[in-house]
N, C-alpha and C positions, 0 to 999 in steps of 0.2 A: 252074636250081635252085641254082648256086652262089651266083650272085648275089643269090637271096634270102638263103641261108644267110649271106653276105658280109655282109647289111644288119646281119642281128640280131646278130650276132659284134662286130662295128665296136662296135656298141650294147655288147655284155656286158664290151668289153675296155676300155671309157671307164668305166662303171661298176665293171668289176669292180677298175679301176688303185685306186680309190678304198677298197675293201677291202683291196688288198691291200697299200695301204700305211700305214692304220692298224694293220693287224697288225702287222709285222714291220719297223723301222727299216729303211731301204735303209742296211745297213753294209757286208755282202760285196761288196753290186752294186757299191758304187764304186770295187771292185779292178778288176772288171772291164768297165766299160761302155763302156772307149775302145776294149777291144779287139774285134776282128770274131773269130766263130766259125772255127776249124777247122775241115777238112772233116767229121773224124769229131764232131765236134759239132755242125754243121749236121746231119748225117744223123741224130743220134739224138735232137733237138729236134723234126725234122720227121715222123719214125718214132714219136717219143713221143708226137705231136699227134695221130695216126691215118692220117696219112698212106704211101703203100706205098711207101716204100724202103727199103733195106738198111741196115742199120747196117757200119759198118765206115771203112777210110778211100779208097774209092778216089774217083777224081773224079769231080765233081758233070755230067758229061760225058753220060753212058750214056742214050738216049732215055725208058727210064722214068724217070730220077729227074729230069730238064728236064720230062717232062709232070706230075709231081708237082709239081714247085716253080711253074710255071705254075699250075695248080690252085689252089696256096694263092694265092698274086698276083692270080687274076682272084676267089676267092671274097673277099679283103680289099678287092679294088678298088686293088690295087697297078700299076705300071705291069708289063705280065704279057710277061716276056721268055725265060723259065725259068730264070733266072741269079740266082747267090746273091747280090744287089748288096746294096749298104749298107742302103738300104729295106727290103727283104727279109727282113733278118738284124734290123734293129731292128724289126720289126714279129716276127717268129718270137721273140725276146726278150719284148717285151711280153706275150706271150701266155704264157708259159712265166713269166714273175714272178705273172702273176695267179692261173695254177696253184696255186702253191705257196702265193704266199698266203690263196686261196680254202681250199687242201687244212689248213694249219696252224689259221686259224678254227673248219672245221668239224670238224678230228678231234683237232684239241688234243694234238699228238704231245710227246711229252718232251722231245724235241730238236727245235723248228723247223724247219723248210728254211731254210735261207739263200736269199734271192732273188736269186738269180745269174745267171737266165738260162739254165742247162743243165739237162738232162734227163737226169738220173745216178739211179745206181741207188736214193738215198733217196726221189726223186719215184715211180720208179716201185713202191714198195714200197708206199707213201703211198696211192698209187692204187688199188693191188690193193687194199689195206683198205677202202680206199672202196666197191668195185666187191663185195665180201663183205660190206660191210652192206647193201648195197644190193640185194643178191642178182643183180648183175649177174655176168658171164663174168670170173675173174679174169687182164685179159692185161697189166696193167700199162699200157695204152693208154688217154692221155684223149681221147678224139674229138670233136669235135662237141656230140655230145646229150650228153655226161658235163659236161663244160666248163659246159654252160648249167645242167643239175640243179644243179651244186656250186655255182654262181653265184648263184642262188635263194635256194639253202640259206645262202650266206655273209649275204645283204641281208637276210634276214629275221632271222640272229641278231643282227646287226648295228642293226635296227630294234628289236626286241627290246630289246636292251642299251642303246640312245636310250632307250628309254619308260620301261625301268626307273634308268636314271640318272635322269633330271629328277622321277619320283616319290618320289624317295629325297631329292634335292636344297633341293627348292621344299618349306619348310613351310609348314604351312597359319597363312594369317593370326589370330590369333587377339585379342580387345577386352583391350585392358590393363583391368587389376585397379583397379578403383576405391580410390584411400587411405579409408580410414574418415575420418568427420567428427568432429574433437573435438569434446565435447560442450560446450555452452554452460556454463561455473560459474557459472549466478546470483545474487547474494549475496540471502541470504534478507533477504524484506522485516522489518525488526524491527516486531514486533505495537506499535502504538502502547502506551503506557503510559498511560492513560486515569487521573489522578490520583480515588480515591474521592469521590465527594460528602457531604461530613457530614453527618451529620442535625441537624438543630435540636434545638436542647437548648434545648426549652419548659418550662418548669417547669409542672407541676401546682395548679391551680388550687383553693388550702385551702378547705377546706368552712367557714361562718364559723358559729364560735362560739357559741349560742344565746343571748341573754343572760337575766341569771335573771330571771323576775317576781318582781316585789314584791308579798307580800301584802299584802291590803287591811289 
């Protein structure tokens, strides 16, 4: 069973790296990413993950908490010794960044988490709210099946916020405006001037004269 769970996990936590480092710059992380976990911070990563151990700081010795760490090692597909090795400790980190920034995406807290890698008490508060909208059990515990919900729920806002970026971005092509065509100024044809035709100036033909007769 672990091993399938191991698959899809491997899966959420390559994806989920990808969320959650658009959320939230890696600024705090790079106080601490050279350093390896504390005992009592290994135990309250591993405790915070749903895993059964005790919080506190004794050593990582005690048969339940080797069969715990083994558990996670063989559900990751780590090399599975029970021992908090360096692997171990960066793959338990990875999972605990993606947390936080799955948890800050979806619940939009005021104060971010810092992606640090530790499982302190703002993550677990983060959580219970989650687990209260959700109307799950509120134990401050992200397990498994929470991990994967909150991992959904991040890629679909996230898909989301793609479709609605590039519909806001890309305007729509639209035909440039035609300039108006000046209009042609003709120059008006001038009417010929057609000089009048005179009329003949006939003179009138006198009616001639009768002449007198002569009487006989």
């Amino acid at each position: 069973m672990w091993c399938d769970l191991g698959k899809s996990s491997i899966n959420i936590a390559l994806t989920g790296l990808v969320v959650a480092s658009i959320v939230v710059p890696d600024t705090v992380f790079a106080a601490h990413r050279h350093r390896s976990y504390n005992t009592q911070e290994f135990r309250a990563a591993l405790k915070g993950l749903g895993y059964n151990v005790k919080a506190g700081s004794d050593p990582l010795t005690d048969p339940k908490t080797v069969k715990e760490i083994s558990k996670f090692q063989k559900g990751y597909k780590l090399t599975v010794d029970g021992k908090a090795n360096p692997e171990t400790e960066k793959h338990t980190a990875l999972i605990v960044k993606i947390l936080q920034g799955n948890l800050n995406l979806v619940l939009k807290p005021s104060t971010p988490l810092p992606r640090d890698r530790f499982y302190g008490n703002s993550v677990e508060e983060l959580v219970k709210e989650y687990q209260k909208k959700n109307q799950l059990p509120e134990t401050g515990i992200a397990d498994l099946a929470l991990r994967q919900k909150l991992d959904q729920e991040a890629k679909t806002i996230l898909a989301n916020s793609a479709t609605s970026d590039s519909s806001t971005t890309t305007k729509p092509k639209t035909k440039p405006t035609p300039k108006p065509t000046p209009k042609s100024m003709s120059k008006p044809t001038p009417k010929s001037m057609s000089k009048p035709t005179p009329k003949s100036m006939s003179k009138p033909m006198a009616n001639p004269t009768p002449s007198p007769t002569s009487q006989p």
